[in-house]
N, C-alpha and C positions, 0 to 999 in steps of 0.2 A: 504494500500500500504506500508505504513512503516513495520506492523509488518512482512509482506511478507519478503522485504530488511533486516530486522533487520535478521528473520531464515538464509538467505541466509548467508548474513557477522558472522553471529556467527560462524560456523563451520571453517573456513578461519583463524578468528582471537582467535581459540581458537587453530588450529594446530600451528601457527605460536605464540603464547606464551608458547606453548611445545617445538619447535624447540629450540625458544631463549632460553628457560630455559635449555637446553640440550647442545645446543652449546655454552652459554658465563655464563652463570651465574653459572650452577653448575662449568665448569671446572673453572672457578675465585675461587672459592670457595676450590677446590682440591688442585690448585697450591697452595694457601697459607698456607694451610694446608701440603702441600709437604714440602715448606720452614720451616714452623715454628717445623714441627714431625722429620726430615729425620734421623737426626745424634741424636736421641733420643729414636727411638722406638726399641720394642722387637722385636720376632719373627712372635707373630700373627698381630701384626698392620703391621708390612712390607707386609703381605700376602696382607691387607685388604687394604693398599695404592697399590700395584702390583694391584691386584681387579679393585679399581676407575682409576689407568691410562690403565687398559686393555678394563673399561666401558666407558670411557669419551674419547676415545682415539680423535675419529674428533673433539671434542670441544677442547680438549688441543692441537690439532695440526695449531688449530684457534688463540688460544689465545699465547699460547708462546713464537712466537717470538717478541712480545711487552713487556718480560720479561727478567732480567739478575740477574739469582740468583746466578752467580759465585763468591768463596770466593775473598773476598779482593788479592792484592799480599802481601805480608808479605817486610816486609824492612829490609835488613841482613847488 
């Protein structure tokens, strides 16, 4: 009976650690990688950040707004 239950929950719990890993953990992963590249890179990593926010687009539209990567204000 278990290993029965055990085939059944496997397919379940192996799509929904694809999800999560698609919707939070890789986009965590890209934002910081956004913040730390943006005002650094060339022309082919610009492509290849355009790329991960055109692939990751639902996970970063998940995780973002629990972010605030705006500059500082400057003091004049």
């Amino acid at each position: 009976m278990s290993l029965l239950l055990s085939i059944f929950l496997s397919a379940p719990i192996f799509y929904a650690a694809i999800a999560g890993t698609y919707l939070l953990v890789i986009p965590l992963l890209v934002i910081f990688y956004f913040k730390a590249r943006w005002y650094k890179t060339g022309s082919i990593e610009r492509v290849f950040l355009c790329f991960l926010a055109f692939f990751f687009f639902p996970g970063l539209l998940l995780v973002s707004p629990f972010f605030n990567f705006r500059p500082q204000m400057r003091e004049i």
